[in-house]
C-alpha positions as a Markdown table, in Angstrom:
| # | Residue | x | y | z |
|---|---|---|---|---|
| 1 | Unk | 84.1 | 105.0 | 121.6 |
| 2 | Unk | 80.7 | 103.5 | 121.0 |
| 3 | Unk | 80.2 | 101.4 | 117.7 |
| 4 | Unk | 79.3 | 103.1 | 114.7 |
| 5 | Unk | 78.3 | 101.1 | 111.7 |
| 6 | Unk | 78.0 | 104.0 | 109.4 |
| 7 | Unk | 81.8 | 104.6 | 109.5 |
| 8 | Unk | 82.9 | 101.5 | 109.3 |
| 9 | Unk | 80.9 | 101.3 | 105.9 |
| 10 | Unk | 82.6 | 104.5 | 105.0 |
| 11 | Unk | 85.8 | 103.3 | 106.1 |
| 12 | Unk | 85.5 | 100.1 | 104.2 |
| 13 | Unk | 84.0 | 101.5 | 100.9 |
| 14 | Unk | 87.4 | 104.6 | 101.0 |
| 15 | Unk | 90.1 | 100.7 | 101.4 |
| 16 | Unk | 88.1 | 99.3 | 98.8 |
| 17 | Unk | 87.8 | 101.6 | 96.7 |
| 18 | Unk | 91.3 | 102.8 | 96.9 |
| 19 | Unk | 92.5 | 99.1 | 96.4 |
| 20 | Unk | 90.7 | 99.1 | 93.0 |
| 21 | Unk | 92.2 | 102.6 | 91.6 |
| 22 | Unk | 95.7 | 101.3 | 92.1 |
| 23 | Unk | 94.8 | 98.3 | 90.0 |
| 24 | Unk | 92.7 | 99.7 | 87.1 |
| 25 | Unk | 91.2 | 103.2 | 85.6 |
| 26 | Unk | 88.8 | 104.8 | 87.6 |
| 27 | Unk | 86.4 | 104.6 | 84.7 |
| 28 | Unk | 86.2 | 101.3 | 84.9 |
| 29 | Unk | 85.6 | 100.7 | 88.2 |
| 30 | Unk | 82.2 | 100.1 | 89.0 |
| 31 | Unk | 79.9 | 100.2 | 92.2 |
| 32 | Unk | 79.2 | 96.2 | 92.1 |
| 33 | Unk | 83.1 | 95.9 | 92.7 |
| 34 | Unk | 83.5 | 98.4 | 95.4 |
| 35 | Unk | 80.8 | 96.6 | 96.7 |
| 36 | Unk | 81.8 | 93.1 | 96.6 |
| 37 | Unk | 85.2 | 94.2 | 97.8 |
| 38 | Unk | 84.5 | 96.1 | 100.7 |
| 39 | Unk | 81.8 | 93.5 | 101.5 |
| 40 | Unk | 79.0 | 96.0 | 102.2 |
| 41 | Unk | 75.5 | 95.9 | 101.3 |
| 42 | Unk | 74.5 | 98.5 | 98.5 |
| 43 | Unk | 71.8 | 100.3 | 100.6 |
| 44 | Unk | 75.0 | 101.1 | 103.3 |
| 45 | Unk | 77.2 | 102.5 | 100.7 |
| 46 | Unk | 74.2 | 104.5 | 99.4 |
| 47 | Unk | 73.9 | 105.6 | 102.9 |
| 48 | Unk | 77.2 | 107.0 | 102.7 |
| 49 | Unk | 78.0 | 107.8 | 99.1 |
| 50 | Unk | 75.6 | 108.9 | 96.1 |
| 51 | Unk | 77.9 | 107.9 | 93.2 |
| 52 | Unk | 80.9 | 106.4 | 92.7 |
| 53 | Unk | 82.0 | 110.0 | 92.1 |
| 54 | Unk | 81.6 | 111.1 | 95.6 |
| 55 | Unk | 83.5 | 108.2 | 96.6 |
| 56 | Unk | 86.3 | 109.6 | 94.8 |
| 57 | Unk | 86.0 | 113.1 | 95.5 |
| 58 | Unk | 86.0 | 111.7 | 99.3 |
| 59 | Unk | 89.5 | 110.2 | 99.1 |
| 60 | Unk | 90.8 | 112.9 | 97.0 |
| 61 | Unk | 90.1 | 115.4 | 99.6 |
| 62 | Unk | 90.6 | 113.3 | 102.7 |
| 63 | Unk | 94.2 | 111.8 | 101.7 |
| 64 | Unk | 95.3 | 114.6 | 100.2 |
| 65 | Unk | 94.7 | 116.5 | 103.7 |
| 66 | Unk | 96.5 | 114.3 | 105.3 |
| 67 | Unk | 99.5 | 114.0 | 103.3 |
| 68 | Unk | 100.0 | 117.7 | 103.3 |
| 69 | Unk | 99.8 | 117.4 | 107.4 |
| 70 | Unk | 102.3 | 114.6 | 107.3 |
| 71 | Unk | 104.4 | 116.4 | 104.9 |
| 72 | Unk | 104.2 | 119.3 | 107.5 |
| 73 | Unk | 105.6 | 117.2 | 110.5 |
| 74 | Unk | 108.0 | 115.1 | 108.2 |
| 75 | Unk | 109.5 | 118.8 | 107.6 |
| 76 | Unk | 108.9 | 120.3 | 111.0 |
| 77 | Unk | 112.5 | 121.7 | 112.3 |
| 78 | Unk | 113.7 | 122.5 | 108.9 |
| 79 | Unk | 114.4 | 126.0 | 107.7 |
| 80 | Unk | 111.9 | 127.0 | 105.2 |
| 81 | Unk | 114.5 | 127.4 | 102.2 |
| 82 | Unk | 116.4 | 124.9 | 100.1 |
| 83 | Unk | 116.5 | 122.0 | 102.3 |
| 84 | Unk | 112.6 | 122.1 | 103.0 |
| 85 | Unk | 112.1 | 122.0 | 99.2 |
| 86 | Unk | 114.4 | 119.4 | 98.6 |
| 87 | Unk | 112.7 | 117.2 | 101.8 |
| 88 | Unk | 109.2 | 117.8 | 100.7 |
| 89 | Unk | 109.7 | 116.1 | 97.3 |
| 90 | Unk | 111.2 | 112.9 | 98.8 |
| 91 | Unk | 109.1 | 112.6 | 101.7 |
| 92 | Unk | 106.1 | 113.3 | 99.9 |
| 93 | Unk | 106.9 | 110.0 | 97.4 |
| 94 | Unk | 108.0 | 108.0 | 100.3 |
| 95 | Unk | 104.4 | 108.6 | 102.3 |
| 96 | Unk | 102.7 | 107.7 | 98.9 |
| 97 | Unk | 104.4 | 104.3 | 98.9 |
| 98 | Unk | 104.0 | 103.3 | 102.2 |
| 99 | Unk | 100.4 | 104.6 | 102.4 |
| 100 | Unk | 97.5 | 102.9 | 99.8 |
| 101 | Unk | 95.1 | 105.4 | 99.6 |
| 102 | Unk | 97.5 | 108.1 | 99.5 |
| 103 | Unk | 98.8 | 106.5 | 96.6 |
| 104 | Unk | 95.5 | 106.0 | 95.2 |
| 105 | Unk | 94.5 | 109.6 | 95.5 |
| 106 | Unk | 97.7 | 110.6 | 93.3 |
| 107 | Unk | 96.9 | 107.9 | 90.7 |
| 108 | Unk | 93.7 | 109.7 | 90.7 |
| 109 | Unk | 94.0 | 113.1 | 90.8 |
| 110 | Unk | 94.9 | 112.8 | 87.2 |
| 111 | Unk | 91.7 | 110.6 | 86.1 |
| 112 | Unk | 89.5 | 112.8 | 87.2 |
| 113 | Unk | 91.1 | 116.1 | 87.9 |
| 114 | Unk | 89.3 | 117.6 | 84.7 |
| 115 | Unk | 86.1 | 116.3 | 85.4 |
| 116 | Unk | 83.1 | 118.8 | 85.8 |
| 117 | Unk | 82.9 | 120.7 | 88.6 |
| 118 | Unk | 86.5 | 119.0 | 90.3 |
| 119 | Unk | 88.8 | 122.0 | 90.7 |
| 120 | Unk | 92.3 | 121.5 | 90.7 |
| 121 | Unk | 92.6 | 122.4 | 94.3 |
| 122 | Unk | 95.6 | 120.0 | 95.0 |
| 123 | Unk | 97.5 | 121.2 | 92.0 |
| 124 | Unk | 97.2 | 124.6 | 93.8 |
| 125 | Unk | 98.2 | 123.8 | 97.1 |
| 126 | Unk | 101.1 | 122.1 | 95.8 |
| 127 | Unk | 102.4 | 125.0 | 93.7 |
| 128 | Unk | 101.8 | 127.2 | 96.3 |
| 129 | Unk | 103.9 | 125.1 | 98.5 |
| 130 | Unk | 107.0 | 124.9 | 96.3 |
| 131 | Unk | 106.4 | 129.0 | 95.5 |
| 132 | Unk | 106.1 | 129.0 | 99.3 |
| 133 | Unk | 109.7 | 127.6 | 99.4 |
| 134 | Unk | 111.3 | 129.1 | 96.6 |
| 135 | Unk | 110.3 | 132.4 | 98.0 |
| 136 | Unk | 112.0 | 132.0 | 101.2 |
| 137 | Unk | 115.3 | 130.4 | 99.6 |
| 138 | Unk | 115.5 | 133.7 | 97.9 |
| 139 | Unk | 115.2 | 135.7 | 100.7 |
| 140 | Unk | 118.0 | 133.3 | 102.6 |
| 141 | Unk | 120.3 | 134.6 | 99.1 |
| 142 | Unk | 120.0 | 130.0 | 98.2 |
| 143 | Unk | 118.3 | 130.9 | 95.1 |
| 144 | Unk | 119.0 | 133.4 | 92.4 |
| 145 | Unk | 116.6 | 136.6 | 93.1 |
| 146 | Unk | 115.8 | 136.1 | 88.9 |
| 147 | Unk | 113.9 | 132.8 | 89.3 |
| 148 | Unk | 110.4 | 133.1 | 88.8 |
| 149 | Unk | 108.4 | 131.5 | 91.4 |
| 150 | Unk | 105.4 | 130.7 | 90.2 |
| 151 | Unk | 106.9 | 129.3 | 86.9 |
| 152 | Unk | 109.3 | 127.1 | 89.3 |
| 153 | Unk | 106.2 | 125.6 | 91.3 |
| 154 | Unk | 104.3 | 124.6 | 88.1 |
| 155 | Unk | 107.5 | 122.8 | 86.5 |
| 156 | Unk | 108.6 | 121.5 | 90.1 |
| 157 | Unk | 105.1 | 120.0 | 90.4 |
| 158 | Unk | 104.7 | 118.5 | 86.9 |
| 159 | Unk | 107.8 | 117.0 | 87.2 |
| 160 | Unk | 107.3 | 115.3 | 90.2 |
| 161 | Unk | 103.8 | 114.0 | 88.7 |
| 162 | Unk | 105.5 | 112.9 | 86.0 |
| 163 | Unk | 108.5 | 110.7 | 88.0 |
| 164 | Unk | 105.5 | 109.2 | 89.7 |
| 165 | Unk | 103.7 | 107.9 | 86.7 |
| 166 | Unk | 106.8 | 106.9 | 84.2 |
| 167 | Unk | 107.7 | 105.4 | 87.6 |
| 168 | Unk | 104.2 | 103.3 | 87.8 |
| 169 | Unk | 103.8 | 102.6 | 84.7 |
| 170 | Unk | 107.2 | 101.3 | 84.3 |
| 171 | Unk | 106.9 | 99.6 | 87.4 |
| 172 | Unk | 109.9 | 100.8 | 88.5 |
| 173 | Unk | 108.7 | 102.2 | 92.1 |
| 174 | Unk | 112.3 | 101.3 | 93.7 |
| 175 | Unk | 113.9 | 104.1 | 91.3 |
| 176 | Unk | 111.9 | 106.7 | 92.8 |
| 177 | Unk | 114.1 | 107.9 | 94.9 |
| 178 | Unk | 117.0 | 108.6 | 92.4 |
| 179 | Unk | 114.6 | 110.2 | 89.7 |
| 180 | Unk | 113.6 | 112.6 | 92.3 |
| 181 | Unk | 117.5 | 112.9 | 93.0 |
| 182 | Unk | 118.2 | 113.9 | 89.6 |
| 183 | Unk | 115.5 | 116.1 | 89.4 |
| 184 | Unk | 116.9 | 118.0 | 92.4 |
| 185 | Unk | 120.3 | 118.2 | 90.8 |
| 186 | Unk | 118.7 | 119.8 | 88.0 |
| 187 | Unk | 117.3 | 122.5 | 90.5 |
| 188 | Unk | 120.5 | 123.1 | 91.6 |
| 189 | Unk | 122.1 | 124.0 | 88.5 |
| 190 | Unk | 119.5 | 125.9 | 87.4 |
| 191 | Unk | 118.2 | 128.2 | 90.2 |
| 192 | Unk | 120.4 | 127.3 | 93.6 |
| 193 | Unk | 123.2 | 130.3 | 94.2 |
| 194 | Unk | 126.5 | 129.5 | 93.3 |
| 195 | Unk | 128.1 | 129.0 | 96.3 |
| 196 | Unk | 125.1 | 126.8 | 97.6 |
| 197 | Unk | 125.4 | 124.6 | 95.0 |
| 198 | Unk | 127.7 | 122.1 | 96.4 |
| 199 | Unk | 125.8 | 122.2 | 99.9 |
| 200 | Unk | 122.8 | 121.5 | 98.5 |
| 201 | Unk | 124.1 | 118.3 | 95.7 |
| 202 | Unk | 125.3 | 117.2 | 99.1 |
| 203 | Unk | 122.4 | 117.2 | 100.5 |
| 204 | Unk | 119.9 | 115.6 | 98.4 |
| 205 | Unk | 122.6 | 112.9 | 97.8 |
| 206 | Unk | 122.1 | 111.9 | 101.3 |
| 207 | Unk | 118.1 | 112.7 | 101.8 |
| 208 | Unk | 118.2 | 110.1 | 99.2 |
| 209 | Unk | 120.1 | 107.4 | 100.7 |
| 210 | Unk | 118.0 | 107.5 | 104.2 |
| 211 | Unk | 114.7 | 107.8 | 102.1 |
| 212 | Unk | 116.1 | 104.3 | 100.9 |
| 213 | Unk | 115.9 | 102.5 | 104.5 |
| 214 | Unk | 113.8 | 104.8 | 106.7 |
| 215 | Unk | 110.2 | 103.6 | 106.9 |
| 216 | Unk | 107.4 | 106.8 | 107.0 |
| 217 | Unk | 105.9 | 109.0 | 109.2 |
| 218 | Unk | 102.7 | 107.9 | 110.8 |
């Protein structure tokens, strides 16, 4: 492949960049730091960006694509029902922590998810992807038939936000594992079939326990 300084620049602003979310708010990063940290010139990053905006809206969209296709192969094989849902939530931390700008894009998805003009097209991938999954548990008679769906996808997905960040903030990333744990043995008491219950509780338990040790898709 020939050499192509225009996305190495790219390449090198999206690292830096990143880097500097995970350590402070995106409002006060500024384009003198990205910058000095990805140890570009400013008329390159021009070249490549307009604001420090599109910077952001770049990773947002880029990361976000493809932690929805690894999620897809981390899950490939599994019966779209209650151990898919179950999967998605702990494969989908464990590629955030082993994977920068990933983890950068969550942290700022909720910066600057309000801002003008940025819809909340993640948000509605996501919920569509745990309605997705509730649906087809239902069909499979995992999930009681009187579950809303789309109510389930918004609380499964604010949940999981909020895991992430008490988890961040606390600085408490190791605990992940077992918050999203407990959150699934919520789900099971409140939506999974009776006699799936058990199954399922079994389940998660040990999803959790390899999520521990096993390193992430790549």
């Amino acid at each position: 492949m020939p050499y192509r300084p225009g996305i190495r620049t790219r390449e090198s602003v999206l690292s830096a960049f990143a880097d500097l979310v995970v350590e402070k708010p995106f409002a006060l990063i500024t384009l003198d730091e990205i910058i000095e940290t990805a140890k570009v010139t400013k008329g390159s990053l021009y070249h490549q960006f307009p604001s420090k905006y599109a910077i952001a809206t770049e990773l947002l969209e880029e990361e976000f694509d493809l932690g929805f296709e690894n999620l897809r192969t981390s899950l490939d094989g599994l019966t779209p029902s209650l151990e898919m849902l179950g999967a998605s939530m702990f494969e989908s931390v464990r590629y955030q922590r082993f994977r920068p700008r990933y983890h950068a894009a969550v942290l700022l998805q909720t910066e600057i998810g309000r801002a003008p003009g940025h819809r909340y097209e993640v948000t509605d991938r996501w919920v569509g992807f745990f309605v997705e999954q509730l649906e087809a548990a239902k069909e499979s008679g995992d999930v009681r038939p009187d579950i809303d769906s789309q109510r389930f996808g918004k609380r499964m997905l604010n949940a999981w936000v909020g895991i992430q960040q008490i988890a961040e903030f606390a600085d408490e990333k190791e605990d992940v594992f077992t918050e999203i744990a407990d959150l699934l043995q919520w789900v099971a008491e409140s939506v999974v079939a009776d006699d799936r219950r058990q199954y399922f509780e079994t389940y998660v338990g040990r999803y959790a326990e390899r999520m521990r040790s096993e390193p992430p898709n790549r």
